[in-house]
Structure formats: C-alpha cells, structure tokens
N, C-alpha and C positions, 0 to 999 in steps of 0.2 A: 649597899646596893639593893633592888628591888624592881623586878616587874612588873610594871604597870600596863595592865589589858585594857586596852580602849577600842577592842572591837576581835571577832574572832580569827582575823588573819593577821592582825597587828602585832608588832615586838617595839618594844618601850623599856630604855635602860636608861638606869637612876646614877648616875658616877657618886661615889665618893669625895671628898674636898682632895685627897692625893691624887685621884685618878684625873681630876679636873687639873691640876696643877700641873702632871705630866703632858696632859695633852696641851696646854697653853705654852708650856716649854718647847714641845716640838714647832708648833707652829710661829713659835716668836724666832726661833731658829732657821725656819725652812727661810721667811721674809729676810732674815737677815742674810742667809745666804745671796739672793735677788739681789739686797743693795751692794754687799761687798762684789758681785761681779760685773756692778752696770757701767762702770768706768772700762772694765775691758771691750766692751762691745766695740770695737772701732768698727767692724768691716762687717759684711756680713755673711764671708764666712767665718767670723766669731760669731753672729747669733746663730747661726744654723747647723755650721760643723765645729766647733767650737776653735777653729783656726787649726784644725787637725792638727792637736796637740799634745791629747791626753794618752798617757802611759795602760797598759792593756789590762793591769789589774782594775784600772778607774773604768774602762769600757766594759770589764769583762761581769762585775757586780753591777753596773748600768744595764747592761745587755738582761740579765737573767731579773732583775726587779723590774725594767719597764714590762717584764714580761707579766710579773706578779701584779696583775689586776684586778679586774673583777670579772675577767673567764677563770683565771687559777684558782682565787681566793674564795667568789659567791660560786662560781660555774662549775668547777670542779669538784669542788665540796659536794654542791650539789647532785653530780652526776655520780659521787661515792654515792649518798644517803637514796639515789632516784634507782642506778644499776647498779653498784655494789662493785666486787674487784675488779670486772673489765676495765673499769675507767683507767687505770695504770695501763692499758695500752697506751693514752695518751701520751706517755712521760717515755716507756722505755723502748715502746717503737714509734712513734711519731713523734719524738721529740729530739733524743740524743743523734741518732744518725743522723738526723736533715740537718741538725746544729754544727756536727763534726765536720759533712760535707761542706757547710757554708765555709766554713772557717779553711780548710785544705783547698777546697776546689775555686771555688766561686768570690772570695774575697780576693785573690789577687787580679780579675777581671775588674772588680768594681773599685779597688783604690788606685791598682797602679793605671789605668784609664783615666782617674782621676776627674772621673764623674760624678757630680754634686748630689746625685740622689737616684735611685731606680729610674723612675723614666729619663735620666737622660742617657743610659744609658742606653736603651731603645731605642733613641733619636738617633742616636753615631752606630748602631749595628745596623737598625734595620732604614727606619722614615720616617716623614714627623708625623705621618697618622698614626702609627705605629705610637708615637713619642703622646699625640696628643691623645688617645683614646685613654689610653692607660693613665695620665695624669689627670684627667676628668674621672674616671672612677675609682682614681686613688683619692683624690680628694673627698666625693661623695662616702668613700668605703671610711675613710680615716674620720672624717665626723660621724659617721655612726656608730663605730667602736667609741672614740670618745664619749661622745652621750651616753651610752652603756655606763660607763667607768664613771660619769659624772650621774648618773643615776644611784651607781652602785653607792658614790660616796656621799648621795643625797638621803639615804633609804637611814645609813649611818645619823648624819646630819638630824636627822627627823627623829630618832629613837633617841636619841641625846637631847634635843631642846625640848624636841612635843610641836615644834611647828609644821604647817601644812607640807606636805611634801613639794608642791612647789615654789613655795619660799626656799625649802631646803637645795632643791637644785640652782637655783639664784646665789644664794651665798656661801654653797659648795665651787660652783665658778668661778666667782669674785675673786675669790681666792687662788686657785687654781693658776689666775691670767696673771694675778700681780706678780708670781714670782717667774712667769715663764717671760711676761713682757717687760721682766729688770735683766736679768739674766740670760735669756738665750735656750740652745740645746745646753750650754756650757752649765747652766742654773739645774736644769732638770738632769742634767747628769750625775752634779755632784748631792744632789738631793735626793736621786736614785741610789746613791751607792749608800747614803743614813739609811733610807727607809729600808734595803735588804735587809739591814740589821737588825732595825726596831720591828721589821714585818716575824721575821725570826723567834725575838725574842717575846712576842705578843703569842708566837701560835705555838711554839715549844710544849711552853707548860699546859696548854691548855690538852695537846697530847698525853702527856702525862697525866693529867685527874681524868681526861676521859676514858684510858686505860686501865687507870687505879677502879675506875666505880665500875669498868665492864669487867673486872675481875682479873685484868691481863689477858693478853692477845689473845691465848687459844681459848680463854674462858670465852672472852669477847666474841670468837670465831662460831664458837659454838652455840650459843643465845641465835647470834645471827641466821647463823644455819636453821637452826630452828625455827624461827619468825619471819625470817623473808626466804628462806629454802635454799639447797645447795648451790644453787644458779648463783645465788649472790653473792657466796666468796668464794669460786671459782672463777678465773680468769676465760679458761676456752671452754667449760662447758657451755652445752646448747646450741655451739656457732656453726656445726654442723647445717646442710642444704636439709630444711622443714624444720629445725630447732628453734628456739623457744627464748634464747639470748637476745635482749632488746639492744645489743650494740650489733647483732646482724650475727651472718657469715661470715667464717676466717677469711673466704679471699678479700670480702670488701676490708676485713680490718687488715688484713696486712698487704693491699695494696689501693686502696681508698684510701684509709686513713696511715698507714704506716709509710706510704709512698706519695699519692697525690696530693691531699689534704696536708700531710707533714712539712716537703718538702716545699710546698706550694706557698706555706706559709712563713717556717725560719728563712727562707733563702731569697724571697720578694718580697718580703713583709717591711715598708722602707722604716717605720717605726723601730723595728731590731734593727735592721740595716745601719741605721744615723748613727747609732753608737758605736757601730765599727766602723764605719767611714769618719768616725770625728780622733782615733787613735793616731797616736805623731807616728808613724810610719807604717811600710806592710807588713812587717813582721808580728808588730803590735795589732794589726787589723784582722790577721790569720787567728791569734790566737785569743780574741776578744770571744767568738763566739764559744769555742772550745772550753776558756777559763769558767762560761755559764753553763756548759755542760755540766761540771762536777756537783754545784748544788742544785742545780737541776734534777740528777740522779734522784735526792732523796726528801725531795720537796712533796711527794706523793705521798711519808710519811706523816707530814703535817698537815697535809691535806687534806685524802681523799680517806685517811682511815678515820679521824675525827666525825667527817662526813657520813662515813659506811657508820660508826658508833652511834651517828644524832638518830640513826632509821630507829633504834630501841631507846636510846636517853628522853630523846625530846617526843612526848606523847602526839600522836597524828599528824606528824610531819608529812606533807605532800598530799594531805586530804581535807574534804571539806572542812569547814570550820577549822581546819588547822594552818599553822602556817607555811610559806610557800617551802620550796628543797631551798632557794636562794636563802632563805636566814638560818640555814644551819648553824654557820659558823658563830654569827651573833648569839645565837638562843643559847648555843654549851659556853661559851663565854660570859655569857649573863648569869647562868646558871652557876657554873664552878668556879669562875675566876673569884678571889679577896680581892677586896680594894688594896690597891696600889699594882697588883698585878694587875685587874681588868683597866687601868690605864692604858698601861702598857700594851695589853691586848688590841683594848679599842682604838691606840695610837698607831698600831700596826696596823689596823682593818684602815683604816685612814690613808694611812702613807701608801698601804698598797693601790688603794681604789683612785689616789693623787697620781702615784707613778702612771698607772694604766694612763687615765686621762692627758696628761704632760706628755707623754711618748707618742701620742697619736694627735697633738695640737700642734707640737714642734714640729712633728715631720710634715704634718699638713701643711704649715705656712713655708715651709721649704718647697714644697710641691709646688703651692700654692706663687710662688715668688718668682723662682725658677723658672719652673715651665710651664709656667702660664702667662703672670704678668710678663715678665719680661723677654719669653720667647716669640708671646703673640700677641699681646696686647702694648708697651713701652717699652720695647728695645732699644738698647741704645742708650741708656741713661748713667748718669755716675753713680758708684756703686752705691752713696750716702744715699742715696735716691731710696733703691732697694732695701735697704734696711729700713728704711722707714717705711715701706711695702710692708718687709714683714711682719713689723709690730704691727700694723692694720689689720693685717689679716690675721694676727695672734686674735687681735680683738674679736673680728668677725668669725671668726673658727670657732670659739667660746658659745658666743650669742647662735651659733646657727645648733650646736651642740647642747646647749638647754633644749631646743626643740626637740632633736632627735633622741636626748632622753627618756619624753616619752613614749618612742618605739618600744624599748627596751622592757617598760613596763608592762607588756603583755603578753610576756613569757615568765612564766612559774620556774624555769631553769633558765638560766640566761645563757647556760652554755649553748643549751640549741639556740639562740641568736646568731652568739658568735660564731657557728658550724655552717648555718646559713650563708652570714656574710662573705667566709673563708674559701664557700665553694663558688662563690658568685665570680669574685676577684681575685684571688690570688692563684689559684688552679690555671685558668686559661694562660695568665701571668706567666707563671712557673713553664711550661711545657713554650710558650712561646721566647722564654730563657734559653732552657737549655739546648732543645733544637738550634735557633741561631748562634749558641755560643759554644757547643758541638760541630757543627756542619758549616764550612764557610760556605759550602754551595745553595744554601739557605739562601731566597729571594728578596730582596728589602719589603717588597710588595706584601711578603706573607705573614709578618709580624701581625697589622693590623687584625687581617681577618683569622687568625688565631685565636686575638683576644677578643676577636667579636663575640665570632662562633661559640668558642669554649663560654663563655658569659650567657650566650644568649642558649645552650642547650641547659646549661644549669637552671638558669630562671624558669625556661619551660618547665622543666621536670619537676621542681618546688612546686608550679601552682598544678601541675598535674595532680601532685599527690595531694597536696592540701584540698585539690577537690574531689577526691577519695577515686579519682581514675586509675590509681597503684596501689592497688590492696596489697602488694606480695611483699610491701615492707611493714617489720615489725614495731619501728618506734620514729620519730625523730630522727632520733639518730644516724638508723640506720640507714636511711634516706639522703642524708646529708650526705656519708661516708660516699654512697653510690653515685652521688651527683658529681661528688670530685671526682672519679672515676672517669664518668660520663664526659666532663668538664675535658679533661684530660684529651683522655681517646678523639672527642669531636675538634678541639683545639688542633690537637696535632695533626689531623688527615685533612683539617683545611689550610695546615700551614703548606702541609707537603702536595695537596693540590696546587694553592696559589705559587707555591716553587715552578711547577711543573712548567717546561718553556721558558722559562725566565733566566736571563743573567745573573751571575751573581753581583754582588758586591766586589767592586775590584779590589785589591788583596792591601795596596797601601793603604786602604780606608778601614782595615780591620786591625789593624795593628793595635795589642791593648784589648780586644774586644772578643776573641776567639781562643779556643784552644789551642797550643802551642805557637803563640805568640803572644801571649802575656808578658806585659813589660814588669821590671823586677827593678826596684831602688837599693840602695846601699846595705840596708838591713838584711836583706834577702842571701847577701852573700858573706856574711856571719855566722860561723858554727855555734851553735846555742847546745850549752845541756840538754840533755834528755827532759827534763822537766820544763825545758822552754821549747821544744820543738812541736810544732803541731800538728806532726805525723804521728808523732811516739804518742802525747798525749789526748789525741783525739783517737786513736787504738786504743789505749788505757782506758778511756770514759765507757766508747764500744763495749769491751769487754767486761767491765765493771758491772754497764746495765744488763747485758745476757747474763749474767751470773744472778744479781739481784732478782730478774724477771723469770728465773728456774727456780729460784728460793720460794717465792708468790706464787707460784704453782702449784708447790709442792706445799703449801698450807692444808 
C-alpha cells in the first residue's frame, strides 16, 4: 500500500491485490443478497417493513449499523480529533437513554397501532397537516442525510480508483440502488447485520496499532494533554457558564444534547424506527432498539479514541494545507493497516457509509409511498400499484441524493451537518410525540404548529449565528446543542397554545396511540427471561453506560 498526494488536502489509497479481493467479495455478496430476496417482495409491506417478520436479534444489529455511517464513522471520528473526549457525551448521554426509552416506552405505541412509518402515526393522533408537514420534511431531511453517507462513500470511492469525485458519487449510487431496488428494507437489513461485522472488524485492529504507536492509553493520554491541553481529554472541563469547552455549557450538554437533540433523534428518526417496526412481533420490536444499545456502549472505543489519536499521528490534521477532521479514519488506516487487513478496513469504511446511505433511501421511499403518493396524491389503488411506487421512488431518492451530496461537502466535520439537520427536524418531531402521546387533552390542531414553530425557530437561530448575530456561542456545536433546545421549548408552548380552547381527540380515536392505552399482541403476555425482558435489560445497558462514563472521567 501507499499514499499518493495529489494535492494538499487530498487522501489516496493504493490497496493491495488481497485487499482488492476482499472488497470484490463483499460486494459480489452484498448483490447477491438483492437477488436472492427479490422473489420474496410480493407486497409492499415486504419491500418496506419487510412483512414484519424479522426475529430482534436481526433488527437489533440492523438498528445499531444503519446507525454506523458516516455521522459515526467520518463524524464522530472527527469530532474526537476536532474536540477530543467530550465527544462520548454523544454515546453515553445522548445516545443509550433515548435508545432504551424507544424501546420500553415508545415502541409499543408505534407497532401495536400498527403504523407503517412516523408520519402516520401523526395523521391517527393528531391531523393530516400534522401527517403532512412532517412527511414533507422527512422526506427533504432523509435525502440529505443520504447524500451525506453517499458522499461519505464517494470520498472512499475516489481514494481507491483516483477518479473525479463526481464520478465517484455516480457509481457509489449505482450501487447503493441495485441492491436496495432487488431487495427492499428486507435487503438492507440483512446486509446491515454483515456490515456490523465487517464495520467491527475493519476498525478493531486499527484501534489497536493506534494505541500500540501512541504508547498505550495513559501514554497516549498524555502526549495529548500535552499538544492539545487538558480540555481535550477531559470530558466536563471548561463547560462551566464563560468556559472555554467547544461542546458548550453542562446544561446545553445534558439537556440539549443529552435530552432534546438525543431523544429527538433515536425515538423519530423513521430511518432507526423501520427496523423496529419491520421485527415479527412487539416483543421483538421493544427489544430491537435495546439489543443496539449494548454495542452501542462501546463503539466510542473504535471510534472516537482512534480520532482523539489522529489530533498527534496524522501531521496537521484539521489545518491548512492538511487534511479535513473527516479523513481521519482513512489516513490511520492507510497508514498502519498491512495489506489484507486494510481490506478489511477499507471494506468496513464501505459497508458503513452503504449502511448509513440504505437506511435513509428505504425509509424515504416508505415515506415517500405512504404518505404522500398514496394518501394525497393515488389513493385508492392495488397494493402491486404501490410497490411499483416505491421502486420509483428508490430510483428517484438515489438521483435527488447525488445532488445533495454535494451539501455535505462544505463541511470539514460532517458531524456539524448532521447536528444541523437533527435540530431542524427531529427536535420539533420529538416534543410534538411525546406531548400528544402523553396528554390526550392534546388538540389535533396542535401537532402541526409544533412542528412548524419548533422548525422554524431552529432555522432562524442557525442563520442568526452563521451571520455572527450570536457571538455567545463557542463552536458549531455548541449552537446546534442550543438550537434543539430552543426547538424544543418553542415547539412545545405552541403546541400547548394551539391546545388552548380546543377539544380534544375523542377517546375511541386514541386507542393504540396514547399513554395507557397501548394495544398489546400475544408476545406481550409471555414471561421472558431476564436477558429477554426489556425493562431489566435496558436498566443493564443504563447502568453499564454510567459506570463506563465515571471510568472517562476519571482518566
């Protein structure tokens, strides 16, 4: 292997003939998964929830790899090597509680209602503007996360051939659509549960040489300290109100990001969501997002310390003339991996950047299918109708998703993208959830202007700061964190405005839809072991992460 510099911000990797091998094996495999499942597509919900069928270990490795993208994989990495150990706030407060919560609280609303996707679930609590606002900006949100992930695995694509980067995002696609438009959600599930593996065993070892060359952790810790100052591997210093931490103040991290932003996103996010609503029953649906908690936990290790490592391995990363935070991961992999390992590496940077892109295509044309073509546009039609919908729209969701690729590209950290996108739409989302799915006195009327409001105070606040009208925030970041926030607080006080005076929802129309009348199927009333219950084990994950997140302190 060998780096080849074609410019000062450029990354160019040479594979080996084994490394080339491996990666032609996965993808001769990913295709052949597509063909062997295209004869089951009868209906379409086998293309979109895969005939809610799959057993909760198959959702529950789907669940945590569609998650491994390219915010986890490029983004996070990034956000170790950009700010250093805060970034595990994202894993072990913003990530395991909102997961746990989905899975206990909020999945037995969305399967035993037996709602085909997020907004329609909106449409039977609250109204169809309610139904339609939110499928209009799920659709726009979910092709710009895609582009992202098909960026991310164009950047890939480009270091490997040498071709223009938009070629590379063309035949990053290509690909992408053939196995999702043979296959279904059902293709991209079971192709999510490979690529956890091979994502695994790609970033493992590369843990280990970048540990072996920083000396071992505390060695490691210490260089760091050194070169980018105590701030960077501490998790809460600086977060103090006038400190100096570029993820902000403790309150926006632990209730911006550890509450709004978190929640806003495991719990509405219909991308995660389709995986749980595609498991054979509620039992298996409860315990899908739970089962991604536990490698969840320790994904941070492969992650964001590699990342924290690149700030001294890989020379002037995140400054001029060097390359962006986003090729972290790549550059210590080009660096340390041997041939036949850096296959397997670069076969995981792959599958991961497939997965992200797959999870946000699928769930689009579900959106896309559902509650749009056929709630407002041809209703009424047989359902062979709609499946051939949604291959269309697989197609068109691809091609609109080249485009917004290049959004993505003018961010140096792609995580602040995604932190943007996240506050825009899923924040208003969320609080427009749980208010209606808490409170039946909740108005139908007030859905809508929830997710107006909450949408539309975030946007303001973005181009406020980006036109330097908010100096008093420290980074990106810590902007975003405040915007969910903001998102939040303004969503909610226009829901409970528009409540004000208004009737509710009559009570048979809630059934399925509210707190304590959740409907419950067969599974529900089965004593399961402690290791299948997912009270006991979404405690276990809880407590697991607070023990890990006192350990990271204490470095």
């Amino acid at each position: 292997m060998e780096l080849l510099a074609e410019g000062p911000t450029s990354l160019r990797i040479k594979l080996g003939g084994l490394d080339l091998v491996l990666l032609f094996l996965f993808f001769v495999w990913v295709i052949g998964i597509g063909f062997a499942l295209r004869r089951a597509m009868a209906s379409s919900l086998d293309f979109f929830l895969a005939g809610r069928s799959l057993p909760a270990w198959i959702t529950g490795l789907a669940f945590i790899s569609a998650n491994l993208g390219a915010l986890e994989i490029l983004g996070q990495s990034a956000n170790g090597a950009q700010y250093g150990a805060s970034t595990v706030h994202y894993y072990l407060i913003a990530a395991i509680p909102a997961m746990v919560f989905l899975g206990i609280v909020m999945m037995p609303f969305y399967y035993g209602s037996k709602v085909r996707s997020v907004p329609e679930y909106l449409r039977l609590r609250y109204d169809q503007k309610a139904h339609l606002i939110n499928a209009i900006t799920y659709v726009v949100g979910s092709l710009l996360v895609a582009g992202a992930n098909l960026f991310a695995l164009a950047t890939v694509i480009e270091a490997l051939l040498g071709i223009p980067l938009p070629v590379a995002i063309v035949v990053s696609a290509v690909f992408v659509l053939s196995y999702i438009l043979l296959g279904g959600v059902t293709s991209a599930i079971y192709t999510e549960v490979l690529q956890f593996f091979v994502i695994l065993a790609g970033l493992i070892p590369l843990l280990i040489v970048t540990l072996k060359d920083g000396g071992g952790l505390i060695s490691l810790w210490d260089k760091l300290r050194a070169t980018e100052g105590g701030q960077f591997v501490s998790t809460w210093a600086g977060t103090g109100y006038g400190g100096h931490n570029p993820f902000g103040d403790w309150f926006g991290i632990v209730f911006g990001l550890g509450f709004a932003l978190s929640f806003g996103y495991w719990t509405t996010n219909f991308a995660e969501v389709q995986r749980a609503m595609s498991a054979k029953d509620d039992h298996a649906a409860r315990m899908t997002p739970i089962i991604g908690a536990f490698p969840k936990l320790f994904v941070p290790l492969v992650i964001i310390l590699p990342g924290m490592a690149a700030a001294t391995l890989i020379p002037n990363l995140g400054k001029p003339g060097g390359l962006a935070y986003n090729q972290a991961i790549p550059a210590l992999m080009e660096k340390y991996l041997p041939e036949g390992v850096l296959g397997v590496a670069i076969t995981g940077l792959v599958a991961a950047f497939m997965a992200g892109m797959a999870a946000n295509v699928s769930s689009f044309n579900a959106v896309f299918t559902y509650d749009l073509w056929q709630d407002y546009i041809r209703p009424g039609r047989p359902d062979r109708y709609y499946l051939a919908v949604g291959r269309w729209a697989t197609i068109g969701g691809v091609v609109v998703g080249i485009g917004t690729a290049f959004f993505a590209k003018g961010f140096s950290n792609i995580s602040n993208y995604f932190q943007v996108l996240f506050g825009f739409l899923n924040v208003p989302l969320f609080v427009t959830f749980i208010l209606g799915m808490f409170f039946k006195r909740i108005a139908p009327r007030a859905g809508f202007w929830g997710i107006l409001v909450g949408t539309v105070s975030a946007v303001t606040m973005y181009i406020l700061y980006k036109a330097g009208a908010l100096p008093l925030f420290r980074s990106d970041i810590h902007e975003s964190i405040w915007s969910g926030l903001v998102a939040f607080v303004s969503g909610g006080l226009a829901i409970l405005i528009a409540t004000w005076g208004q009737a509710p929802k009559p009570v048979e129309q809630l059934h399925g839809l509210v707190y304590g009348m959740a409907i419950q199927d067969a599974s529900d009333a089965v004593a399961y072991p402690w290791y299948k219950n997912p009270v006991i084990m979404g405690t276990i994950a809880i407590v697991v992460g607070l023990v890990l997140y006192i350990v990271i302190a204490l470095l």
